[in-house]
Structures are given as C-alpha cells and as structure tokens.
N, C-alpha and C positions, 0 to 999 in steps of 0.2 A: 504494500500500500504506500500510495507515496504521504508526503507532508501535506495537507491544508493549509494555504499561505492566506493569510487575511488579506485583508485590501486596505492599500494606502488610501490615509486620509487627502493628501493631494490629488489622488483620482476621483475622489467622489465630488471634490471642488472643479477640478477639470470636468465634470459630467457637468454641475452644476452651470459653468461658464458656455459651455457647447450648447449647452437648453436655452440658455438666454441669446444665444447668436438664434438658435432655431425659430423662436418665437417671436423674435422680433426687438426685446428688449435692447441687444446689443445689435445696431447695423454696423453697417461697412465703413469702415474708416474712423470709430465712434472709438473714443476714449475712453482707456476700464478706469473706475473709480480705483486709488491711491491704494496700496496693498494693507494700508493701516484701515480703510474704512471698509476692503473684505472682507478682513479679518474680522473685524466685529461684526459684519453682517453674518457671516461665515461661524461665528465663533468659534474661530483658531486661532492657531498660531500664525506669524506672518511666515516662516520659516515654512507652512506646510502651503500659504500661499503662493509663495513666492514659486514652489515647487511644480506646483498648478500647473501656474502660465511658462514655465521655462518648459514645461510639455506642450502646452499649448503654440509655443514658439516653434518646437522640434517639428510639431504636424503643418505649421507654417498658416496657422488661423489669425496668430497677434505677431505684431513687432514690436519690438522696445525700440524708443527715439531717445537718446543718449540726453540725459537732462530734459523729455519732454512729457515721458510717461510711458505706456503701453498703447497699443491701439488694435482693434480691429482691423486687419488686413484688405487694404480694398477689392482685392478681386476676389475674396471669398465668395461672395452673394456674382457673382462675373464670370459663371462658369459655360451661362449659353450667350455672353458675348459672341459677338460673331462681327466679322466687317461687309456680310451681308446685311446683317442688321441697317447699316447704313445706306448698302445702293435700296435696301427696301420702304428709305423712309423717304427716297429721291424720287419713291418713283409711283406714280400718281394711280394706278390701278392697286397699291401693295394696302393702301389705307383701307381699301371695302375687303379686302384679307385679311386685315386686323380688327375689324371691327365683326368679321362672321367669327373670330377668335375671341374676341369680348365679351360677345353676347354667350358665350358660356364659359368662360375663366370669372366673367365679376358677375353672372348669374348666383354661381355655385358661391362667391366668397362671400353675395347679401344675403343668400339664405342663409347660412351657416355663421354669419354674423348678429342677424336678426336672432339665430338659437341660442352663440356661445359667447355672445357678446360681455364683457365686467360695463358695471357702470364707468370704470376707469376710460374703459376704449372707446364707449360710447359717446363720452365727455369727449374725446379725443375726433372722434367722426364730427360730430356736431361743428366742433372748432376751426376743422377742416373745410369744413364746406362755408363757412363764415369767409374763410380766406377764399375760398373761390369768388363770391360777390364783390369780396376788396377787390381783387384782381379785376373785378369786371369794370369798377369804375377808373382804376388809373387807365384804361384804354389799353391794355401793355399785353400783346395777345402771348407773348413767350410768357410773361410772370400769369398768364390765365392758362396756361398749359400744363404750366411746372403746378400751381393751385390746385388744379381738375385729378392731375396725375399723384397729389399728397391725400387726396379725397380718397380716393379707390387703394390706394397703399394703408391709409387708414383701415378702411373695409378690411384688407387681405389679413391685414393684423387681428384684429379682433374675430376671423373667422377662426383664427387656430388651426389652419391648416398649414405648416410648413411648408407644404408642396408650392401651393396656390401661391404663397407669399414670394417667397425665395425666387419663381419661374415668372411672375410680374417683375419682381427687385431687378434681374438680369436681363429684364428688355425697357430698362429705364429709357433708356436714349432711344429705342426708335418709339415708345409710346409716346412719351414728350413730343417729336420732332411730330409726329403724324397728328398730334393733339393740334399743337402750333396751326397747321398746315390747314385743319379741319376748322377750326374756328376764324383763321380769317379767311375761308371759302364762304362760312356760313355769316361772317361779317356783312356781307351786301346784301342781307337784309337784315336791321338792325332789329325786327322783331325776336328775332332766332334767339337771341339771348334772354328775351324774358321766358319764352318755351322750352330753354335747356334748363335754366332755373326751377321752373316749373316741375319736371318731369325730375331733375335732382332733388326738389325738396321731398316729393312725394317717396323718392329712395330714401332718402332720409328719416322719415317719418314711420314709413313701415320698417326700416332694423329700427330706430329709438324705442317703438312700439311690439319689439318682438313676435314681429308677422313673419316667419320666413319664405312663405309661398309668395306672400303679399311682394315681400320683397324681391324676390326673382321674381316677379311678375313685371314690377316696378322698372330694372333692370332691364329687362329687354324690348320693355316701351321703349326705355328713353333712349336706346341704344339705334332698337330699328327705328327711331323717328328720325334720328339723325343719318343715318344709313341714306333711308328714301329722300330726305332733303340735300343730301351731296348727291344722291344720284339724280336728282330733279335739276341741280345746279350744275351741275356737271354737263348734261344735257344743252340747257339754254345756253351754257357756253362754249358749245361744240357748234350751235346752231349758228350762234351770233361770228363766230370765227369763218365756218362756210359762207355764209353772208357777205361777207367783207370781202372773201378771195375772189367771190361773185365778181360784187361791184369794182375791184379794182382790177379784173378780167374785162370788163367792158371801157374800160375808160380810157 
C-alpha cells in the first residue's frame, strides 16, 4: 500500500484563485489583492500564499511586475483570439453571423441569469445598462459599443456559466468592433435608439424580475429587431448606390 499524502494548503488556495478567474471575479489583466489581505481573507499564512500564486505563475495564469504586484495574465481569457476575428469584423456580411450567434450565446446567459443571478450581479446589470444610456447621450458611438458590450459581459457573469463567459471575454474585439459598426448603420434613423432602449430595458426587467423564459424571450426580440432593421438598411443602401451608378451612366 502506498503512503496517503495530504494536500497542500497552497493548493486548495490555488483552486481557490482559479474559481475566481472562472467566474469572473478575477478578469484579464486584473490585479490580485496584496498577499497580506489573502491571507486574511484566506486565513493563512502569507508563506502558504505566496506558494499559491508562485504555482499559479508556473501554469502561467498570473505574472508578478517587479514593485507593481501580481496580475492576471492577459491572454488567459484570449484563447479563441484569432486574427480572423479581425478580417470578420471588416467585413460587412460577418455582423448578420454574429448576430445569428447572439441570439443564442446571450439567449442562454439571460435565462440562466434571470435563475442564478446574486443581488450583487444584478446591482451590477442594472448599472451596466445605466452606462449604456450615458453613452447614448455623449453621441460617442465606440464608448456606446464598448457600454452595450459591458451590459451583456454583465449578463454572462451573473449566468454562472464559465463557458458562456470566458467564449464572449475572447471575442471582445470583434463584438465591440461589429457593435460600433451596427449602431452607426442604425444611426440614420435617430428613432432606433429609443427602440434599442426599449427592447434592452424590457431584458433588463425580466432577469431583475427573475423570469428566465421571459428573458430569453426578451433576448431574441431585441436581437432579431435589430437583425431585420440592418437588413432593411442594408437594402435601401444597396438600392440608393445602384441608383447613382444609374444616373451617372447617363450623364
């Protein structure tokens, strides 16, 4: 028979730091709290903290910055980067791709928000989407994209699904960029914003209110409303460009 090795208390601290990367507590590039105030959260020793993250360093999750602390790794959450991502966000047919991808990534994360949501994350949603409205009136369509896309990053947290979270976190940059791209298409009608509002509060309302059908219901309103209105827009300026080539064929 062999020996039964107990388990190092720095391991269970290392599990402990790996849960909070999963779940969202710790993001990408986010700074651990001072290894004096783990320790007391932890109640350990620093010596078994410190043991922790020098594992956690080895698997290459944190770095230490000489006199600036410890950090979460930024490509941790960067794993389905890709530099497709980028020709996908250039290129004008990839957004109605991204958005038949929406309508069931942030389906699944408001119902499962609307169920598993703490009052904490919810206070957290709410606040989110307060920032999206700031964003509406500075007129500043990139800080209403980066807003729109901390709303739904909100959502994916408070669903508790790892998966959901982490595989939204690693397509930051072409959701953003396609976000950007989609609101000032739907800019020239300046209605469109009080109807994206509209169909967002009512997301909103049903996870506060712990509906979660309600809310995946919510969810794919607002999503195909916008869908059909880029593809309505999309249209009339396909129409209004043939028109032109028209007229300046005759002249």
């Amino acid at each position: 028979m062999r020996r039964v090795q107990s388990r190092k208390l720095s391991d269970d601290i290392m599990d402990q730091l790996e849960s909070m990367m999963l779940d969202g507590r710790l993001s990408s590039g986010q700074k651990l709290p001072p290894e004096r105030t783990l320790a007391e959260q932890f109640e350990v020793s620093r010596p078994s903290v410190r043991e922790a993250i020098q594992k956690l360093e080895a698997k290459g999750l944190v770095i230490r910055k000489q006199g600036g602390g410890t950090f979460v790794c930024n490509n941790v959450f960067g794993g389905l980067s890709d530099p497709l991502f980028d020709l996908m966000s250039k290129n004008a047919d990839s957004k109605f791709d991204l958005l038949e991808f929406r309508l069931g990534i942030e389906g699944m994360a408001a119902y499962y928000a609307a169920m598993r949501g703490t009052p904490g994350e919810l206070k957290d949603i709410q606040a989110t989407f307060d920032a999206v409205s700031l964003a509406q009136i500075e007129n500043n369509f990139r800080l209403e994209a980066e807003a729109v896309f901390e709303f739904l990053l909100s959502i994916c947290r408070a669903s508790h699904n790892a998966v959901i979270l982490h595989l939204v976190t690693s397509m930051a940059s072409l959701f953003t960029n396609t976000l950007e791209q989609n609101i000032t298409v739907l800019a020239r009608r300046p209605e469109m914003f009080d109807k994206m509002r509209d169909y967002r509060k009512k997301l909103l309302q049903a996870i506060l209110a712990g509906k979660p059908q309600k809310a995946w219901s919510e969810s794919h309103n607002h999503l195909t409303f916008i869908e059909e209105e880029l593809l309505l827009l999309s249209q009339e300026q396909s129409f209004m460009q043939r028109s032109i080539t028209r007229m300046q064929r005759h002249q």
